[in-house]
C-alpha positions in Angstrom: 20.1 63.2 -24.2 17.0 65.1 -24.7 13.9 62.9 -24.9 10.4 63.8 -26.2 7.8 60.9 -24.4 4.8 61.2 -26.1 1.4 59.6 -24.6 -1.6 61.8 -26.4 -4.6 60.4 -24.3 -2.3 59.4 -21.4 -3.1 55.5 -22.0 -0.4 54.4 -19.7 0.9 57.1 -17.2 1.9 55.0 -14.6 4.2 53.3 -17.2 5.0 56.9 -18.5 5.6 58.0 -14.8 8.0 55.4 -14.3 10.0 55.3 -17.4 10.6 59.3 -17.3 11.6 58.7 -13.9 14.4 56.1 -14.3 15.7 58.9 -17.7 15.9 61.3 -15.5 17.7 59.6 -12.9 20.3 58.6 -15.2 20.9 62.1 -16.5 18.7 63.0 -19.9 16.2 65.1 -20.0 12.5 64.2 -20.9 9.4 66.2 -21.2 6.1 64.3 -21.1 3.6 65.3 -24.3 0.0 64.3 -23.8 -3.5 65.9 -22.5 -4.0 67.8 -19.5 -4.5 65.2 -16.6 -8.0 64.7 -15.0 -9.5 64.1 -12.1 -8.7 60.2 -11.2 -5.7 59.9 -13.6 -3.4 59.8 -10.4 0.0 61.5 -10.0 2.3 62.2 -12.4 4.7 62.2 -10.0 7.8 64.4 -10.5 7.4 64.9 -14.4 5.3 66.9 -15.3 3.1 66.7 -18.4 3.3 69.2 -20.7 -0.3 69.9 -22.3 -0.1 69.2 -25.6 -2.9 67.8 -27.0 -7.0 67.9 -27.6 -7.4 71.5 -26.2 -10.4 71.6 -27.8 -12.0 67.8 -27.3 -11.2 68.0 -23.8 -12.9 71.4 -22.5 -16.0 71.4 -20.7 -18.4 71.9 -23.5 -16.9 69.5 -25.9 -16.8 66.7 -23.2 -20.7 66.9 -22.9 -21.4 66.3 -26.6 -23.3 63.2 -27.9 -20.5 59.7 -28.2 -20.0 60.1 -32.2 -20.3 63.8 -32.6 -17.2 63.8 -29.6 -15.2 61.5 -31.2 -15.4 63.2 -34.5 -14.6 66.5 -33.1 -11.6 64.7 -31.5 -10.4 63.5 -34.0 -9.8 67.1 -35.8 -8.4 68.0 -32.3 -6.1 64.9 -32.7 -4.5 65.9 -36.3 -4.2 69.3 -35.1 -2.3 68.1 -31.9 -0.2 66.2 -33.9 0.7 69.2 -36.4 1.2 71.6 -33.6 3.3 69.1 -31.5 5.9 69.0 -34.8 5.7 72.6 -34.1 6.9 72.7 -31.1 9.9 69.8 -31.3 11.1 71.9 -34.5 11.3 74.5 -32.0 12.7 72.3 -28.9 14.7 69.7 -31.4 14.7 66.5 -29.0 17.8 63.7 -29.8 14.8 60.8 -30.6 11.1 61.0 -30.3 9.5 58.2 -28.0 5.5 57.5 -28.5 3.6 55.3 -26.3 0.8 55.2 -28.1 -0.8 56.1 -31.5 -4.3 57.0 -30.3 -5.4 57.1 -34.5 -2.8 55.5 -36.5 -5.0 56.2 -39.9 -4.4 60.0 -38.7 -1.1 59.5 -37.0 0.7 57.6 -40.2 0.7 61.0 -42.6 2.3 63.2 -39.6 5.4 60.0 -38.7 7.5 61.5 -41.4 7.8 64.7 -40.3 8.6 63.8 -36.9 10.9 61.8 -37.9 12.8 64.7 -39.8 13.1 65.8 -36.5 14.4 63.3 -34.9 14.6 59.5 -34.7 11.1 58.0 -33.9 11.0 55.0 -31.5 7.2 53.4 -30.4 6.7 50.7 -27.4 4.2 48.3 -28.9 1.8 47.9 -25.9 -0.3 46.4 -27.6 0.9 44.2 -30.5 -3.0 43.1 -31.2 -4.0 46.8 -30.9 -6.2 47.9 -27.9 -6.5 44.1 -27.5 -8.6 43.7 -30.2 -11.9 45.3 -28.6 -14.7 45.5 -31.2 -15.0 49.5 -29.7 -11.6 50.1 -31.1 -12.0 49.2 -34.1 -11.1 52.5 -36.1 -8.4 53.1 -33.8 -6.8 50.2 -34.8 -7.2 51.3 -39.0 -3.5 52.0 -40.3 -1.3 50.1 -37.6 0.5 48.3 -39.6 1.6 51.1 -42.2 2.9 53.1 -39.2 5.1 50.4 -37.7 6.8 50.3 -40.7 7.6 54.3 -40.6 9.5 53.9 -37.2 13.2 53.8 -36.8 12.8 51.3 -33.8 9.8 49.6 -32.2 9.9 47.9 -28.3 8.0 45.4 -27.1 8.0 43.8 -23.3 7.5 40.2 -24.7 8.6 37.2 -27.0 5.1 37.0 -28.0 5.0 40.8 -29.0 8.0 40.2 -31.1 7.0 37.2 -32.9 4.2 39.0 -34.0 5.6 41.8 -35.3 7.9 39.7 -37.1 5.5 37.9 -38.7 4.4 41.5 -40.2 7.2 41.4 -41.9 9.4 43.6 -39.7 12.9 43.4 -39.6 13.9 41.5 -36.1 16.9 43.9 -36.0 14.2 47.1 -35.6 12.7 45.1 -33.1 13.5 45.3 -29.2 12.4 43.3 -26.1 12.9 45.2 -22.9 11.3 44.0 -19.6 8.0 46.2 -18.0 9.1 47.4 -14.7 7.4 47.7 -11.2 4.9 50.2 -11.2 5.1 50.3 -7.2 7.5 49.3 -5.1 7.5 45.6 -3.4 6.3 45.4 -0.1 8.4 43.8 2.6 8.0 40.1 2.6 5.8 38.8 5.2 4.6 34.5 5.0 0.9 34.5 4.3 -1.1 31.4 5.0 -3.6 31.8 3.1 -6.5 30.5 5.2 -9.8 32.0 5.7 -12.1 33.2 2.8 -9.9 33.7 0.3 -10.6 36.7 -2.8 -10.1 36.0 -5.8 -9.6 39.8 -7.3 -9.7 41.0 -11.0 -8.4 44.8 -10.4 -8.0 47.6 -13.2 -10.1 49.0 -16.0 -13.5 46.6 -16.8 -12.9 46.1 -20.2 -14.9 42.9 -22.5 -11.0 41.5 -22.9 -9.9 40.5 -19.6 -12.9 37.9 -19.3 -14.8 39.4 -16.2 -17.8 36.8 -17.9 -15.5 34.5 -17.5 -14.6 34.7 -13.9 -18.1 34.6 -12.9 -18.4 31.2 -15.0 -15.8 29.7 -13.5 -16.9 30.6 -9.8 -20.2 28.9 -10.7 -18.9 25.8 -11.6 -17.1 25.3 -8.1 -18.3 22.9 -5.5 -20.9 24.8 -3.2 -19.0 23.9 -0.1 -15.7 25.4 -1.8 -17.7 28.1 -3.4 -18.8 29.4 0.0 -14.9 29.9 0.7 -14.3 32.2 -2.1 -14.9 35.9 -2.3 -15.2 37.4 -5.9 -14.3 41.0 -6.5 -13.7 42.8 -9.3 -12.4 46.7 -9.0 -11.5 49.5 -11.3 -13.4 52.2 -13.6 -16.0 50.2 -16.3 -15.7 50.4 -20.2 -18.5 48.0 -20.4 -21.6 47.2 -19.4 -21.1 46.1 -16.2 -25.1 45.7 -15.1 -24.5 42.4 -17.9 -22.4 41.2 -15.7 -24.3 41.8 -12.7 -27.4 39.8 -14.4 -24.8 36.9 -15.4 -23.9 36.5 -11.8 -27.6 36.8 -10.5 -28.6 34.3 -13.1 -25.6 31.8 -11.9 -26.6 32.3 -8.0 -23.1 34.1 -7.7 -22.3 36.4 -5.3 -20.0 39.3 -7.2 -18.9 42.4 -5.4 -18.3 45.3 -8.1 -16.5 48.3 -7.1 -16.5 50.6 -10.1 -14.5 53.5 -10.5 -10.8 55.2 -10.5 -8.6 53.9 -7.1 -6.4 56.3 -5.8 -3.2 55.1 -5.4 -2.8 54.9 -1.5 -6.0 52.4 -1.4 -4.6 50.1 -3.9 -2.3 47.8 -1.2 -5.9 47.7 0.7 -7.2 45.4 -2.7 -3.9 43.1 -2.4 -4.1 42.3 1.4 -3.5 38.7 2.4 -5.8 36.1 1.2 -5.9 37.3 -1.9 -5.4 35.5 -5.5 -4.8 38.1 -8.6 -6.7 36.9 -11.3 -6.4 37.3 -14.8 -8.8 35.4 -17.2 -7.8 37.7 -20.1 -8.9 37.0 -23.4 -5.4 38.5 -24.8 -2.7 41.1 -23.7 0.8 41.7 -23.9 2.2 43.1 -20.7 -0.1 43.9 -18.1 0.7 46.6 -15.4 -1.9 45.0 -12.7 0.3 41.5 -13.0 3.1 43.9 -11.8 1.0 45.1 -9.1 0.0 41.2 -7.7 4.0 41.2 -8.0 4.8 43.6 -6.0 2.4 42.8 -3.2 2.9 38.6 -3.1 -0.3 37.4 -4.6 -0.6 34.3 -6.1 -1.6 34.6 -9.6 -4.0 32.7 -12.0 -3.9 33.8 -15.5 -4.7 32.6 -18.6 -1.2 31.5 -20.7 -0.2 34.4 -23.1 1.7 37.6 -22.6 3.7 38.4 -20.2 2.1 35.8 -17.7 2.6 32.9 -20.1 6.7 34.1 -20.1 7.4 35.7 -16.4 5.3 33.3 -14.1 6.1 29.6 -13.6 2.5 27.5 -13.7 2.4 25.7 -10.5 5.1 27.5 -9.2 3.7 31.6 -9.0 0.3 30.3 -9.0 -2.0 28.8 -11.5 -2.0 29.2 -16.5 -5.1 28.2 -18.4 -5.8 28.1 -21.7 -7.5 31.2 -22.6 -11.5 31.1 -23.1 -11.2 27.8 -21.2 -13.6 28.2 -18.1 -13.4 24.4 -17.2 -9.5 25.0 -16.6 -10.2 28.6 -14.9 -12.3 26.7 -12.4 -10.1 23.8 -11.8 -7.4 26.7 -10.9 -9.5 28.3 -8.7 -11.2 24.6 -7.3 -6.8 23.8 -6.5 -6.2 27.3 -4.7 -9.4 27.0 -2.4 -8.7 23.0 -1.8 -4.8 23.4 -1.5 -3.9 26.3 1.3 -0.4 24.8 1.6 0.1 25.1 -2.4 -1.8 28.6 -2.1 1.0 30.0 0.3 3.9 28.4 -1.6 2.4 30.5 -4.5 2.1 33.5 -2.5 6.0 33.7 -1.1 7.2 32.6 -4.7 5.7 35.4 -6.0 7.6 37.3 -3.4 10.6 36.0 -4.6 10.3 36.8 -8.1 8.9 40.4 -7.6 12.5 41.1 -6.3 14.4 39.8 -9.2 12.5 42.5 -11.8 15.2 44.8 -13.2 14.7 48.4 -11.7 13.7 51.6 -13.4 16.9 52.9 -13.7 18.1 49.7 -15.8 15.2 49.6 -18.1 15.8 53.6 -18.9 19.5 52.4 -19.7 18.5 49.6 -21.8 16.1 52.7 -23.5 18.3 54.8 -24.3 20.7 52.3 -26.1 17.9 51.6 -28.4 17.6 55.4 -28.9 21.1 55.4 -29.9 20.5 52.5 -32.3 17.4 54.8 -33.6 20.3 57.6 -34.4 22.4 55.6 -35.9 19.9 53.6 -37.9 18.6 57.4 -39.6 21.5 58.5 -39.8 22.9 55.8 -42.4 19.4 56.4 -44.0 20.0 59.8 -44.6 23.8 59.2 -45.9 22.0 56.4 -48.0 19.4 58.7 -49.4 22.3 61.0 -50.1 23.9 59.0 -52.1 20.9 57.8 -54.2 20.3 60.9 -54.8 24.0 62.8 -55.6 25.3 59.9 -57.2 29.5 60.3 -58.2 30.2 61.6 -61.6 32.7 59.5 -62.0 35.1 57.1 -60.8 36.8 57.3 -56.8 39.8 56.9 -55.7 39.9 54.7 -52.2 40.9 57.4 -50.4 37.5 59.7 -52.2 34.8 56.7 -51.3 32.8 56.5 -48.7 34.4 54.7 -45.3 
């Protein structure tokens, strides 16, 4: 089968990586759409990305313009992407059409159609509350809802994901749950105690979701005795004001390390070392490729209850679920891991346990490409249903002249 992946600004490449991987390892052939990859975007690995889009947005001169003039000028590079990339899968006619993400769905929605008379059109709903509901995404998050509709098949990784969409009014048969893989592979399983200092780590992009506020809160409300146990750090590139939180910290008497920027991939482990907790006081989220990473190296986990943590982890067994927004519970959690070494290192080699039960690469591209074949068979009755709406018998048929 041939498979057109399609990731415009590269939003998840890692999960892109990974996925075009596990196809190509079980025989079809994909070819990666999205922007030319930059400095601190990390390897694609052995796909390569094809550059199809924001030629213009993304060369040197249009990088340095002012915020809203950029974005407008990408956003003519976007609908010009989008025409040029039905251009060339007219040209390369793919078996199904796979998007990752619809960077501007109020732009995206009046080019679906003729991808879709290309090929059947299947999108994996990262995000089912789109871009996590950040008040900075707000026109990228204008139209959603019409383009769902326009797709032949939408996946999601979680329950939650497709309860929502159901409740949009979306057929559950169009609708498929299929797991998020390991983004890295597990590293041998080795006891860890726990003891000493133990860091309490909120790794990937600093975004206003995934409650770094919140965190610090927490931290503040522990003991002093048990406070002087814990280490806080909090890695990856900003999308936020991170001086804010800085000042927050300050203001609390916490202490707050802040590591900003891209992590290359070989340093990554160095973050999930022993005595570590992954934490995770996100304000929503669906799947979460970090979690995967705390799964693959043993951490212990607290995370607030939704998502994929609320339906893959175990509370009190992989670790520690709040409520969201609920910073008394976030610093009980913390208050139990820093008390409780015992119940700390329990955590740690469940999580061991579990990260070895996650269904491989090469499983999840199988389960993929059965829904692709659903997508194919699902336009193709379309068409022969349009067909007959529009060249509607003369007259009467014979059983053997109807339809089968």
């Amino acid at each position: 089968m041939r498979i057109a992946l399609i990731d415009p600004s590269l939003f998840s490449l890692p999960y892109d990586r990974a996925l075009a991987s596990g196809l190509g390892r079980t025989r079809h052939e994909v070819v990666l759409h999205g922007r030319a990859p930059r400095p601190g975007d990390g390897s694609p690995g052995p796909i390569a990305i094809r550059d199809s889009f924001y030629h213009i947005s993304e060369a040197g001169l249009c990088r340095n313009l002012p915020g809203p003039l950029r974005l407008g000028v990408k956003g003519v590079d976007h609908a010009w992407s989008m025409w040029r990339m039905i251009r060339q899968l007219r040209k390369a006619a793919p078996d199904v059409i796979h998007f990752q993400w619809l960077p501007l769905p109020v732009i995206d929605r009046a080019f679906l159609g003729a991808f879709r008379e290309i090929a059947p059109i299947v999108l994996t709903v990262h995000d089912t509350n789109p871009f996590n509901g950040e008040a900075s995404a707000s026109i990228q998050r204008q139209g959603v809802e019409k383009c769902l509709f326009q797709f032949d098949r939408l996946i999601v990784h979680t329950k939650q994901g497709e309860g929502r969409l159901s409740k949009l009014g979306i057929p559950e048969s169009r609708i498929t749950v299929l797991p998020h893989g390991m983004l890295v592979d597990p590293v041998p399983a080795t006891p860890d105690p726990m003891d000493g200092k133990l860091t309490f780590l909120l790794f990937g992009k600093i975004k206003p979701y995934k409650g770094a506020d919140l965190l610090i809160s927490a931290i503040a409300g522990l003991p002093p005795l048990l406070r002087a146990q814990a280490r806080v750090l909090i890695v990856g590139k900003p999308y936020m004001d991170v001086a804010a939180l800085q000042a927050q910290a300050a203001a609390a008497g916490v202490v707050v390390e802040i590591e900003t920027g891209f992590v290359e991939e070989e340093n990554i482990a160095g973050f999930f070392s022993q005595g570590t907790v992954a934490t995770f006081p996100y304000r929503e989220i669906e799947a979460s490729g970090v979690l995967f990473l705390a799964l693959a190296h043993g951490r212990p986990v607290i995370a607030s209850r939704l998502g994929a943590f609320g339906e893959l982890l175990t509370n009190g067994k992989h670790g520690l679920l709040v409520p969201v927004g609920d910073v008394p519970a976030l610093t009980r959690a913390l208050q139990q891991m820093l008390s409780d070494r015992a119940f700390a290192a329990a955590c740690a080699a469940e999580v061991q346990k579990l990260a070895g039960s996650i269904p491989d690469w090469d499983r999840i591209a199988e389960a993929t490409v059965a829904v692709y074949r659903e997508a194919q068979r699902a336009k193709s009755f379309s068409r022969d249903q349009r067909a007959d709406a529009e060249c509607p018998a003369t007259g009467p048929q014979t059983v053997s002249e109807a339809r089968p």
